[in-house]
C-alpha positions as CSV (number, residue, x, y, z in Angstrom):
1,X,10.3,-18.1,-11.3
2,X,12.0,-21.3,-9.8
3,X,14.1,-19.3,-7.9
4,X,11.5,-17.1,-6.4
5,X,9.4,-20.3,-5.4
6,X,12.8,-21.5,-3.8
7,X,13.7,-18.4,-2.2
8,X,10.4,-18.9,-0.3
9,X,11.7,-22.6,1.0
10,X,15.0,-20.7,2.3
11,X,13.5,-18.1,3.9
12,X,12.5,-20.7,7.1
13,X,15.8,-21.5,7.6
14,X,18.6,-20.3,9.0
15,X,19.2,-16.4,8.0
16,X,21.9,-15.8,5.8
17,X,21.8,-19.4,4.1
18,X,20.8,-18.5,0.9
19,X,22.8,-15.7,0.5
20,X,26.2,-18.2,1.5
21,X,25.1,-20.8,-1.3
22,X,23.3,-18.5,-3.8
23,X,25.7,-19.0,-6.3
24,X,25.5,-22.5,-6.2
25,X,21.7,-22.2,-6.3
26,X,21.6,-19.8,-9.4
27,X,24.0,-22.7,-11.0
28,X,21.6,-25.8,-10.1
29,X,18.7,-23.7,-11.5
30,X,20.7,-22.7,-14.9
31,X,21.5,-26.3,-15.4
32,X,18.2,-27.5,-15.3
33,X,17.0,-25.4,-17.8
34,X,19.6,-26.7,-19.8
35,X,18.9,-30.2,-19.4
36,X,15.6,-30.1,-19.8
37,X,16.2,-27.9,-23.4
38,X,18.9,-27.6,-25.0
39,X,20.2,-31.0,-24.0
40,X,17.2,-32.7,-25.1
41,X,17.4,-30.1,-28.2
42,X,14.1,-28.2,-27.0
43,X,13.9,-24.7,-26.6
44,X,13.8,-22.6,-23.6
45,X,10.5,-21.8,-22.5
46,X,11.4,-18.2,-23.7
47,X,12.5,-19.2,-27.3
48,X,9.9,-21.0,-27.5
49,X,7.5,-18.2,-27.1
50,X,9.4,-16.3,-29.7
51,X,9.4,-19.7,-32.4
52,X,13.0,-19.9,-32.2
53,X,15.3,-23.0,-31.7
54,X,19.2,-23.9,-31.5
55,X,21.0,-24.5,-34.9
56,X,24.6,-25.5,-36.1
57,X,25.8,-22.2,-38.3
58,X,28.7,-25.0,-39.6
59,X,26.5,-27.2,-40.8
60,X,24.5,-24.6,-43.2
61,X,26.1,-23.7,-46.4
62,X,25.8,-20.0,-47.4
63,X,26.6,-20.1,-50.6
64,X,24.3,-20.2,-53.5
65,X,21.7,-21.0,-51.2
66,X,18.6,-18.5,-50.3
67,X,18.2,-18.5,-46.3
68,X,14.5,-18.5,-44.9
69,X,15.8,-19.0,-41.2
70,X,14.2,-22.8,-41.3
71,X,17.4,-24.4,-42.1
72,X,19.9,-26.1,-40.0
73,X,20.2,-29.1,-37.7
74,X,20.5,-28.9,-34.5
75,X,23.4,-28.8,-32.0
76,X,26.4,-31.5,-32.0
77,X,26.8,-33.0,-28.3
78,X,30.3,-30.9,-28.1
79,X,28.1,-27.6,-28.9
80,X,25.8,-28.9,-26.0
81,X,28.9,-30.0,-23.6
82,X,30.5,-27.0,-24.1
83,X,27.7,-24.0,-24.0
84,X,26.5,-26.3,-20.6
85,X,30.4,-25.4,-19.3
86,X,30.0,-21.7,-20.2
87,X,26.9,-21.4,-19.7
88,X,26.6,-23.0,-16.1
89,X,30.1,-23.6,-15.0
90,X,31.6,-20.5,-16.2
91,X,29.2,-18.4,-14.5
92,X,29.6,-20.5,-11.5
93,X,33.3,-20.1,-11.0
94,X,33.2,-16.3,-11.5
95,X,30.9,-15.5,-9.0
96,X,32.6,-17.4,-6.7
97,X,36.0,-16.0,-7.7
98,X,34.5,-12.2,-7.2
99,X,33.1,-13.1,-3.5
100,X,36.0,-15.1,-2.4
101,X,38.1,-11.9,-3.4
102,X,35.7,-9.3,-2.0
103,X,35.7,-11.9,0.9
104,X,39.4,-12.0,1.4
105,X,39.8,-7.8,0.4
106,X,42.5,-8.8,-2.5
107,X,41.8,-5.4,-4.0
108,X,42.9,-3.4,-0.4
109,X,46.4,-2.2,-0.6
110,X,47.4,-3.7,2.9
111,X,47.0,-7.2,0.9
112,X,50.1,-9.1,-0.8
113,X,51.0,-7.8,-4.0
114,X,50.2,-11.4,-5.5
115,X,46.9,-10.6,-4.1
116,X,46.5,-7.2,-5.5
117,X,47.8,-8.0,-9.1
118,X,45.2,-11.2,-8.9
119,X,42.3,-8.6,-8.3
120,X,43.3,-5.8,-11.4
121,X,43.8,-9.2,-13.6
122,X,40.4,-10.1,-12.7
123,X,39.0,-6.5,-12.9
124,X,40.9,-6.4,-16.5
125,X,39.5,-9.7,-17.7
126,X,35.7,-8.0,-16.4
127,X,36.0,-5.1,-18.5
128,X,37.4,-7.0,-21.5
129,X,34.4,-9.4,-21.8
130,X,31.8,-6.4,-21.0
131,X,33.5,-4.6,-23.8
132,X,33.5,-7.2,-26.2
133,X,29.7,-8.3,-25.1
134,X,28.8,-4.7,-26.1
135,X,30.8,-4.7,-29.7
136,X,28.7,-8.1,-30.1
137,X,25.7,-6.5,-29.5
138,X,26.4,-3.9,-32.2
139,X,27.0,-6.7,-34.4
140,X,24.1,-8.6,-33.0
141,X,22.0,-5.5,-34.0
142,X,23.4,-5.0,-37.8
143,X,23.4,-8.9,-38.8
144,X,20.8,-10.2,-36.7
145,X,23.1,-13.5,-35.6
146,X,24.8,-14.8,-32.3
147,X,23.2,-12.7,-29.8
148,X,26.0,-13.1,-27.2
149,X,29.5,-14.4,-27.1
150,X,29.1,-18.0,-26.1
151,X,26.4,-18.3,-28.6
152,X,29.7,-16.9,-31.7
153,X,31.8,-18.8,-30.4
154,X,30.3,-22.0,-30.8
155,X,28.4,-20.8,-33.7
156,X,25.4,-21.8,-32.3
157,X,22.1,-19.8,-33.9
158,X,18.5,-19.3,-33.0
159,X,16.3,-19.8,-36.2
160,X,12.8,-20.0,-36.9
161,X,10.9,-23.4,-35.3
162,X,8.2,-23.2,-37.8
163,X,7.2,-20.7,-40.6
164,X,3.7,-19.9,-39.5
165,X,2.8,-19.2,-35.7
166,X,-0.2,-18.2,-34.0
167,X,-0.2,-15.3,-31.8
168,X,-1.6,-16.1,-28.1
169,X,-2.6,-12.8,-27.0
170,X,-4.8,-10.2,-29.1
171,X,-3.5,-6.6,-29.6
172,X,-7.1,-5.4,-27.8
173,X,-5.3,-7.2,-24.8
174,X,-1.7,-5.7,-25.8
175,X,-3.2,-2.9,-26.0
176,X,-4.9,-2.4,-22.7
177,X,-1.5,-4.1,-21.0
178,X,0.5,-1.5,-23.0
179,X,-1.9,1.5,-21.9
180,X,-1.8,0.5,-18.5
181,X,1.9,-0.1,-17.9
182,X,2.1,3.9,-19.5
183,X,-0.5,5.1,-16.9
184,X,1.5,3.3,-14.5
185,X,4.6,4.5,-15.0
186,X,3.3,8.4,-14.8
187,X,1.8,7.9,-11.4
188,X,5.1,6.7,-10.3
189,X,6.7,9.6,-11.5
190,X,4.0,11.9,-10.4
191,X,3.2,10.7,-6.9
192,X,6.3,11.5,-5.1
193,X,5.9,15.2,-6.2
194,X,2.5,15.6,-4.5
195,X,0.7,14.6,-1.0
196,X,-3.0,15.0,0.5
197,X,-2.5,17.7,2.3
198,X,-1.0,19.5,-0.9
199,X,-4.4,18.1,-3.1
200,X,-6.8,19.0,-0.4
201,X,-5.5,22.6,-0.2
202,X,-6.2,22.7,-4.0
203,X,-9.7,21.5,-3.9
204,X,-11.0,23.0,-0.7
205,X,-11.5,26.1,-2.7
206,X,-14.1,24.3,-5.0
207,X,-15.2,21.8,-2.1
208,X,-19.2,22.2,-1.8
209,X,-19.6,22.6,1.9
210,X,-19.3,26.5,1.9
211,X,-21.8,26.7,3.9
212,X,-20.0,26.0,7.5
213,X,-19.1,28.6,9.9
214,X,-15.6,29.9,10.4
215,X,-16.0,28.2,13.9
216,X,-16.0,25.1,12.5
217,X,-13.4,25.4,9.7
218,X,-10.9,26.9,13.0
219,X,-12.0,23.9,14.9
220,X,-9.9,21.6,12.1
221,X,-6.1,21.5,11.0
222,X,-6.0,23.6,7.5
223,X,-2.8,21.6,6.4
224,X,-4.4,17.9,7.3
225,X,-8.1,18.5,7.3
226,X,-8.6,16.6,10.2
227,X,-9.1,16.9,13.6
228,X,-6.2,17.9,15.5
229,X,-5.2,15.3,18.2
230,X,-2.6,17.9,20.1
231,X,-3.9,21.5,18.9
232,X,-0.9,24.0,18.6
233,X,-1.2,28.0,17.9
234,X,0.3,29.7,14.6
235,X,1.4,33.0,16.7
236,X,0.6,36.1,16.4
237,X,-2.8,35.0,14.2
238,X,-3.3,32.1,16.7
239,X,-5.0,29.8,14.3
240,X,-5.4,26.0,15.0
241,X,-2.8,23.2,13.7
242,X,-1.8,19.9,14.5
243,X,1.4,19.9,16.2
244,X,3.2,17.5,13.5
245,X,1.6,19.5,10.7
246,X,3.1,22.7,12.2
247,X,6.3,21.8,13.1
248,X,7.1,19.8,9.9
249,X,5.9,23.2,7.8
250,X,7.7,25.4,9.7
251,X,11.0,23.5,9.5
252,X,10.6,23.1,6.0
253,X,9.9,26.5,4.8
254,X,12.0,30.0,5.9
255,X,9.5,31.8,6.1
256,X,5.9,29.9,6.5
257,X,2.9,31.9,5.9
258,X,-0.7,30.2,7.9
259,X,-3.0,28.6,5.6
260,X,-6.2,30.8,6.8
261,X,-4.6,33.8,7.0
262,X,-1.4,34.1,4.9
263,X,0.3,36.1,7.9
264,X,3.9,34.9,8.7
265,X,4.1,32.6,11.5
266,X,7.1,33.7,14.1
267,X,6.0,30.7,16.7
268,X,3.8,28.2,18.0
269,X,2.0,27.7,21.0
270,X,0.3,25.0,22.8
271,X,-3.6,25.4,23.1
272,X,-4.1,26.3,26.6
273,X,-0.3,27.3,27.1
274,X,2.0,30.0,28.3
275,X,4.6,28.6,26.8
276,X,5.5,29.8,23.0
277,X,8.4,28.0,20.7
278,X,10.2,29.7,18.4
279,X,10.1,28.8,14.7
280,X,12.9,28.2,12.4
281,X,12.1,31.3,10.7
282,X,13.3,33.0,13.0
């Protein structure tokens, strides 16, 4: 959210600004968050809507001792110091590291062999920590602890802020956002597979205006509906299209039959034309 609202105060300056100094951007953001949270020992504003704060694992003794997911201080400064340096500065320095490469092409095979070495130790070193993020998410899964790999190795542990917790929003609203995010999500997977021209030739059939004349239902495009603004001929039947409507059919199918007649259409003519064009189709 902060760096929507700043993308916004970028956007009037100079093009190609933010994108030169996002990484340093995405670092200023990241530490504030953890300055104003985790240094201060508050939670995120996303743990905190969960009921979940920062503990010392060391500090907690497992033995003989029945865990409710209450106990536990809070984080040393070193914790702090250090997940701020992963956290933060870690991601910093990679990003830049992976666009000064892709800047200087160390990965080409024209570059120096130092160069080229440099970018499979880096590509190595990538696929090592997503590896090991993914086992830690199996563990994550099973045990329910250290949800990523800065978080195990500093033994650092989210935990319950308080036993009891009010829920903010009723299921009759969950509900209704649930159902509508599913309705949603159908229309965006059925849209692309239809069009108006494909829904209107479905429902003229059971349209209630029967009653008009054939003169009238010629006088409009049968793939549009509307009004045709440069009227081209379907030959031999020479009913009336619009030119786009016409042409984009009869590129698109082999063999395209006329909507009003279901007779194959071999060409198209300009209303009040000599001149025919050969379809596709043939």
């Amino acid at each position: 959210m902060l760096k929507e609202q700043l993308v916004k105060v970028f956007s009037l300056m100079k093009p190609g600004m933010l994108f030169q100094h996002e990484p340093e951007l995405d670092a200023f953001l990241e530490f504030l968050i953890w300055r104003f949270s985790i240094w201060v020992d508050k939670p995120t504003p996303g743990i905190a809507l969960m009921n979940l704060r920062y503990t010392d694992e060391r500090a907690v003794a497992l033995r003989g001792k029945v865990r409710t997911g209450l106990e536990g201080p809070g984080l040393t400064f070193a914790q702090k110091m250090w997940y701020c340096v992963a956290a933060v500065g870690g991601q910093y320095i990679w990003a830049r590291l992976q666009s000064f490469s892709a800047f200087r092409r160390w990965g080409n095979s024209e570059q120096r062999p130092l160069a080229r070495r440099a970018w499979g130790l880096m590509q190595r070193i990538e696929g090592l920590f997503k590896a090991a993020s993914f086992g830690n998410l199996l563990i994550f899964l099973y045990t329910g602890r250290y949800r990523n790999l800065i978080e195990r190795s500093l033994q650092a542990r989210l935990v319950y802020e308080s036993p009891n917790m009010n829920r903010a929003v009723s299921f009759e609203y969950m509900n209704r956002q649930l159902v509508w995010n599913e309705f949603s999500e159908m229309l965006l997977l059925l849209l692309p597979l239809l069009n108006s021209s494909t829904v209107k030739s479905f429902l003229h059939p059971f349209s209630k205006d029967k009653s008009s004349s054939s003169k009238e239902d010629d006088s409009i495009c049968p793939i549009c509906w509307a009004s045709p603004t440069l009227v081209y001929l379907a030959l031999p039947c020479r009913h009336r299209y619009c030119y786009y409507c016409l042409r984009t059919r009869c590129a698109a199918v082999p063999s395209f039959q006329c909507s009003r007649c279901s007779k194959p259409v071999v060409a198209m003519q300009r209303h009040g034309s000599d001149v025919e064009h050969k379809t596709q189709s043939q």
